[in-house]
Structure formats: C-alpha cells, structure tokens
C-alpha positions in Angstrom: 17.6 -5.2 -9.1 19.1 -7.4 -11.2 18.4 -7.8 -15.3 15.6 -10.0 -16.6 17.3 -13.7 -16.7 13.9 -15.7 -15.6 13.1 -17.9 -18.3 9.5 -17.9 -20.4 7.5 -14.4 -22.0 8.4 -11.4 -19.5 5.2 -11.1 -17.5 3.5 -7.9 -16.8 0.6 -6.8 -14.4 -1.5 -6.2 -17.4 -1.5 -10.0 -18.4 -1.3 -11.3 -15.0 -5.0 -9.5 -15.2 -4.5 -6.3 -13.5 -4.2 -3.0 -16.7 -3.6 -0.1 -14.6 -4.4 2.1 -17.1 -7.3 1.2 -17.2 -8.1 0.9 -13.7 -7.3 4.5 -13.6 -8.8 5.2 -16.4 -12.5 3.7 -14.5 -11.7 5.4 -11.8 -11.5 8.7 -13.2 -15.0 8.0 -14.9 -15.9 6.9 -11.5 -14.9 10.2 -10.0 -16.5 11.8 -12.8 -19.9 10.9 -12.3 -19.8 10.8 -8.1 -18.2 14.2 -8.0 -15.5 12.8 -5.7 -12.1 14.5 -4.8 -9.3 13.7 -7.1 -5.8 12.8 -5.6 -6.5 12.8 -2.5 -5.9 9.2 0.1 -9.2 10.3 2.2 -12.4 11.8 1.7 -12.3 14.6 4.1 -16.1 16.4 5.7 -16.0 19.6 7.2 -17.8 19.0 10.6 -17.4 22.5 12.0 -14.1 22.3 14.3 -13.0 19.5 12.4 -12.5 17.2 9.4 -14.5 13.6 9.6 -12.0 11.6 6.8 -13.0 8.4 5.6 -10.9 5.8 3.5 -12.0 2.4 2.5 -10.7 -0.3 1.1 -9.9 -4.5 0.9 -7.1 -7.0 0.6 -7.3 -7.8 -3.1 -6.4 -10.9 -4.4 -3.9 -11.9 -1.4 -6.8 -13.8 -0.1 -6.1 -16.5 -2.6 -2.8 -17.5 -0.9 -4.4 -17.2 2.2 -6.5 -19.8 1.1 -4.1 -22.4 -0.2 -2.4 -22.5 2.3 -5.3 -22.2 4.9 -3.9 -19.5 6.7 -6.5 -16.3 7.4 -4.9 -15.5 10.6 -2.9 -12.2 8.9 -5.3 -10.5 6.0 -6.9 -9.0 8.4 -4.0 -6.9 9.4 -3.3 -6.3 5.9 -6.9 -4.9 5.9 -6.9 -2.0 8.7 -3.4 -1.5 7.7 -4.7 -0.8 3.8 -7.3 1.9 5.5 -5.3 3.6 8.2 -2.0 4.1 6.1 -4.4 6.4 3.4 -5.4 8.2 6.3 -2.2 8.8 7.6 -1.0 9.9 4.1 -3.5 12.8 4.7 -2.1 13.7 8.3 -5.7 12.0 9.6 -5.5 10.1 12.4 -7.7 7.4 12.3 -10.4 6.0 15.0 -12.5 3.7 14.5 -13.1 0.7 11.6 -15.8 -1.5 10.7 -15.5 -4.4 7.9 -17.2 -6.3 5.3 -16.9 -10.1 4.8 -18.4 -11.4 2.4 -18.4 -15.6 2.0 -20.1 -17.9 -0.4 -20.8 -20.5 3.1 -19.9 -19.2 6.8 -16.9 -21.3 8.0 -16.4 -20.9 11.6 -12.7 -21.7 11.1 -11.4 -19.2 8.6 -14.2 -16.5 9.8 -12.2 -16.9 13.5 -8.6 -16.3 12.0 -10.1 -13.1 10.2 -11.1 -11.7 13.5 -7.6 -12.7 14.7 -6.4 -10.3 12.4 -8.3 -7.6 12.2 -8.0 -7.3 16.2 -4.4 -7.9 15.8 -4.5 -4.8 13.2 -6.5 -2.8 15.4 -3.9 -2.8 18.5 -1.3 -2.3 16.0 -2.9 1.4 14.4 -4.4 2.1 18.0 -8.0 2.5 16.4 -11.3 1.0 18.0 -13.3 -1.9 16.3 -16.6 -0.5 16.4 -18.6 -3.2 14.0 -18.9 -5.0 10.5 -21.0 -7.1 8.3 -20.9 -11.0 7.5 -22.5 -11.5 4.0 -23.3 -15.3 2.6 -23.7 -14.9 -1.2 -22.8 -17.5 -2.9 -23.9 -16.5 -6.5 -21.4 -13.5 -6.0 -18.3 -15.0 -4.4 -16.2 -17.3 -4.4 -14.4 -18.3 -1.0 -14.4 -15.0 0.8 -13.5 -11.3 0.3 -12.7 -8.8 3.2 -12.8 -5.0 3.1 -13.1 -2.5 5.7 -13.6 1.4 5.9 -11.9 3.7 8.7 -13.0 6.9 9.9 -10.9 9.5 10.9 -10.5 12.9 12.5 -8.4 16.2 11.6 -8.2 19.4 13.0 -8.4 21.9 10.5 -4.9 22.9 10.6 -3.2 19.3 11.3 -4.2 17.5 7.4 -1.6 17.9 5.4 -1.3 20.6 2.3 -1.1 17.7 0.1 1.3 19.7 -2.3 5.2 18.7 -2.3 7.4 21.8 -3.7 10.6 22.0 -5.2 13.5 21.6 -2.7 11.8 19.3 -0.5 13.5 16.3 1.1 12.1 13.0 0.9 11.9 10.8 3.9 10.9 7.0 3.3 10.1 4.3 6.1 10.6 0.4 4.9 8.3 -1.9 3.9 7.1 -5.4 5.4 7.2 -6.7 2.2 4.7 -6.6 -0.9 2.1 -5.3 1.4 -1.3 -5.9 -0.4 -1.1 -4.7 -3.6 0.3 -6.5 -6.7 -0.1 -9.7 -5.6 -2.3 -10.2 -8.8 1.4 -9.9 -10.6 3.6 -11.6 -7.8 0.8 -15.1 -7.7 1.3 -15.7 -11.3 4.8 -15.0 -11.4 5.2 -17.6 -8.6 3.2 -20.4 -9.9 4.8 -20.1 -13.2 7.1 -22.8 -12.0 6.4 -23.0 -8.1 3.7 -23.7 -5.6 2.7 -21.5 -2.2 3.8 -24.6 0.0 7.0 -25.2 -2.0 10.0 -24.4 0.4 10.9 -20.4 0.7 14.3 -20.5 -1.0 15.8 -17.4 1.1 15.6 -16.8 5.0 12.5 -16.0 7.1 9.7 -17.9 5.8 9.1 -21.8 5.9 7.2 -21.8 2.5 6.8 -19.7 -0.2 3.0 -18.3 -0.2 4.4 -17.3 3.8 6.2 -14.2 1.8 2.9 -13.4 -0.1 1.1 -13.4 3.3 3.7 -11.2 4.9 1.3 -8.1 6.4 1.2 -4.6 5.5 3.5 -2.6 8.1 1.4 -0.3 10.0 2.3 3.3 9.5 0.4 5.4 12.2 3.0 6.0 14.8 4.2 8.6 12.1 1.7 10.8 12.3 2.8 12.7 15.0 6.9 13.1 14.3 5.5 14.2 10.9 2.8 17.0 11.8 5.4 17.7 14.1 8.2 18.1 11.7 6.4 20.2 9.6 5.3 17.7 6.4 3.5 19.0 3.6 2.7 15.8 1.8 2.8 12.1 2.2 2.4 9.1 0.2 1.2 5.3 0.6 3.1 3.7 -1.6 0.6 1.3 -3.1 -1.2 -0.2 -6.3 0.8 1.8 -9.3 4.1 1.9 -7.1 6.6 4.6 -7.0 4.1 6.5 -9.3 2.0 7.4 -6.4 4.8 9.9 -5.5 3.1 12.3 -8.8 0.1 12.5 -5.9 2.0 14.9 -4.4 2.3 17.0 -7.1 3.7 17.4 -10.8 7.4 17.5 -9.6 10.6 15.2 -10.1 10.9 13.1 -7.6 15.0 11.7 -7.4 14.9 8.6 -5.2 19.0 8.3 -4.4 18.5 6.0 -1.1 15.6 3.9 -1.2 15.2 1.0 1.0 16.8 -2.4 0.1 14.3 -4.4 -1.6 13.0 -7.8 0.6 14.2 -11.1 -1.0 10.2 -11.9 -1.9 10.8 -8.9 -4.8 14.1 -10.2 -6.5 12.2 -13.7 -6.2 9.0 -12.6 -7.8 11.2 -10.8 -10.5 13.3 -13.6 -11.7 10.5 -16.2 -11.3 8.3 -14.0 -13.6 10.9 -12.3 -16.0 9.1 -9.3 -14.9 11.7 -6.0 -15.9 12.6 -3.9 -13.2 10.1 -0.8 -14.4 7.2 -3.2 -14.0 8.2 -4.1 -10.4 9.2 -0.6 -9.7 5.2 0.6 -11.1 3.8 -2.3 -9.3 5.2 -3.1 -6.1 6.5 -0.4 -3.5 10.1 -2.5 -3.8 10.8 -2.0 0.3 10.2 1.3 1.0 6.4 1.9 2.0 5.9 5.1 2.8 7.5 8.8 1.7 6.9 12.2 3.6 8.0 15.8 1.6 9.5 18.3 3.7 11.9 21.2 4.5 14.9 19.4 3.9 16.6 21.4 7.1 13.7 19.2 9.1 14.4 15.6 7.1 17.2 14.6 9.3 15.6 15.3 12.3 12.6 13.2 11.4 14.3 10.6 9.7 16.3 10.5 12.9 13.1 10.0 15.2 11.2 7.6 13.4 13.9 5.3 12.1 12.8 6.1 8.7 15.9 7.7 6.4 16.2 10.4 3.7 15.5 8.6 0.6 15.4 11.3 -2.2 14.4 14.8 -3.1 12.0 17.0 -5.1 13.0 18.8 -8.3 11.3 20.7 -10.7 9.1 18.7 -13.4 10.6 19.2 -17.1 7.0 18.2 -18.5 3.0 18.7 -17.1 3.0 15.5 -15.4 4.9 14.7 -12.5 7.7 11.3 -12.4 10.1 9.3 -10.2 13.6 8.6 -11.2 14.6 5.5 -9.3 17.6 2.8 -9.8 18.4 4.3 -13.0 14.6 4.2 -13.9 12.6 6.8 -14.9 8.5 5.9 -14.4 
C-alpha cells in the first residue's frame, strides 16, 4: 500500500462511527452475562454423535449502497456467505439457513432481489433454505436490514482444535473484495469527495458503489481439502482485520505473501487518507481466509485449493497474540 497522500483529516473506523474497542469491549460484557464461548466463530451443542454449530449474523451497513443505487440483487449472498464462512472457520459444515428481514414498508421490488440473493448464496455454500421472517417496523428501521443464522453439523473429531502452534504454515485464499465488513469506514471515505454512481475509476465495475457491493466469496468448498490436510485452526478474516488471526491463539503471526490487495482498497485508502494500519485492522486487504497447519502439509493444500502459503506462526514475545504484515505490526 502506498503512504497517506489523500487530502483532508486521516479518517479512521472510529470516526466513520464504528470504535472497535469498544465493540469488543460490549461484546465481552455481552459474553459475560450470557455465559457464551469466547473466541470461538460458532456456537457448538453436543448432540450425542455429533456437534449442532450455529453462527449468525447480517450485512451491516453495505445495505446503504445497496440502496442508492437500487441494487439488492447481491446482499443476500453477502449474508449466507457472512454465516457459513464462521462455520467453516470451525471445520463445521453448514446445512441449513433461515433469515430475518426487517423493513420499515414491504416493497415487492427490493424484497424480490433479496430472495435473488440469498438463493444465489445458497447454491453457492451448498446449504438448504429452510425459512425466515419478514418484519414491517417502521418505528425501528429505516429502509431494511437483513440477517440470517446457519446451522451446522460436526462430527466429534472433524471441528477443528482451534489452537495454531508454533511452526505452523499459514495458508490464505483471496478475497472478493471488502466482503461485508468495514464498509462503515470504506462509505465515508468514498463520499468524502465522490458519489456510489460516479464512474469506477479502475477496471471491472461501471460505478463506484458496484465495488462496495462486490459479494463476500464463499468459502465452503475448503472444508474438506482442509480436514483433509490436517488443519488445526482457521480464520475468517473479518470486522477487526488481520487481527482475527490472535483467534487462533497468542502466537506471531508473519504474513510474507499475502494476496494482492483489490483496486476498491488502494481507492478507499487514498480517498479517505486512511494509514495503512487502519485498513490493515479494518479490512481483510485481499486475502479472506487463513488455515494453520503442518507446514510439510501447506503446499499440498495450497496446491489443491488454489489458495497459497501466505505466512507462518512464531512464538509470541508478549501475552497477547499479533500479525506482522507489510512492514506493519497490528
């Protein structure tokens, strides 16, 4: 990534809206009081044989480009794709997905291009749509949000240990693009100086907000290669970044090969004047998904899955884990 040369204050996802210190910080006093699992992608039930996993979650604040420029037809795909990747992450495959619209009027139009893409996202994770909810509250929203939760199932010994170790190769897959989280940061960097329907300055999109709307790659035709392979632990890269790699433990993690970051990132960058650590702890910067391993294994996967070895796991000089990164160190 190039240096900050955008012009205005250097924007941050704290004053876009979005502190994620404190987000974890609610979280945790979330998990507190719930008693749920800490760390983990899925809640996992022990039912007997097997482990019932469940992951759930929405599209954030990409439904606002969505709506400018009238376009629905892809947040649903962004919406499985947010549920099965965290199942996947777990060595879950997933099943079966219902989802939650909420609207403040029904609109036939945009509720049609929804379905579009949650069937669209279905095909793509190979899961069944098994139902979901329409809610019209419109003293509680504003246009429309969409969430969905995924079940899943395990056998005992297929999840994954959760727990990278020292010596462990790092295998990454690309990204789509932004996916669906950060777009709080990545909206008001573009419309600093630029609208969604302004023309896409670099190749593949016709506008601008079409880069926003890009969807989350679908990551469940891992799952096998990686049981397979031997994988201990796997991460989403999502909200927070490359720090979601310190889920897999307190370790080092040396990213020397990364993925090439899309043109949507560099433009999101400059047009903000965010630094490169804030779009490295934001956005997953092209590479959305990381497996640990045996590294004598790494090639091999890499290999089958047209994913690459990205990096490797060292031991942690503090308690907490971090990421060393283009000559960053989150």
């Amino acid at each position: 990534m190039a240096e900050n040369d955008g012009d205005g204050d250097e924007l941050t996802y704290a004053d876009a809206g979005v502190d994620i210190d404190a987000s974890e910080a609610a979280t945790a006093a979330l998990i507190g009081m719930v008693g749920e699992g800490e760390g983990d992608y899925a809640g996992l039930l022990d039912i007997g044989d097997r482990y019932l996993a469940l992951a759930t979650d929405g599209v954030g604040t990409k439904l606002l480009v969505a709506e400018a420029l009238s376009d629905y037809s892809t947040v649903g795909i962004d919406c499985i794709a947010m549920n099965v990747n965290d199942l996947v992450a777990a060595g879950v495959r997933p099943v079966a997905f219902v989802d939650y619209l909420a609207v403040d009027e029904p609109n036939e139009t945009f509720a049609e291009q929804v379905g579009e893409g949650l069937a669209a996202g279905a095909e793509r994770a190979d899961i069944e749509l098994v139902g979901g909810e329409t809610a019209v509250m419109p003293e509680v929203v504003r246009g429309l949000d969409l969430a969905g939760t995924c079940a899943g199932l395990a056998a005992k010994d297929g999840v994954f240990d959760g727990e990278a170790e020292p010596g462990d190769a790092l295998v990454g897959w690309a990204s789509s693009g932004i996916h669906s989280n950060g777009l709080t940061l990545a909206r008001e960097a573009v419309t600093r100086e630029h609208a969604y329907d302004d023309p896409c300055p670099f190749e593949g999109y016709d506008v601008l907000g079409e880069a926003l709307l890009e969807p989350t790659r679908i990551y469940t035709d891992l799952l096998d290669p990686m049981r397979d392979h031997g994988v201990r632990a796997a991460a989403h890269v999502t909200g927070g970044g490359w720090t979601n790699l310190t889920r897999l433990g307190a370790h080092r993690y040396v990213i020397e090969d990364p993925f090439e970051a899309q043109p949507v990132f560099e433009f999101v960058r400059s047009a903000g004047n965010v630094s490169d650590e804030e779009m490295h702890r934001t956005f997953n910067m092209g590479t959305g998904f990381v497996a640990a391993l045996d590294p004598e294994a790494a090639e091999s996967l890499a290999a089958a899955t047209g994913g690459r070895v990205i990096g490797r796991v060292e031991e942690a000089e503090g308690a907490d884990g971090s990421v060393s990164i283009r000559g960053l160190e989150l």
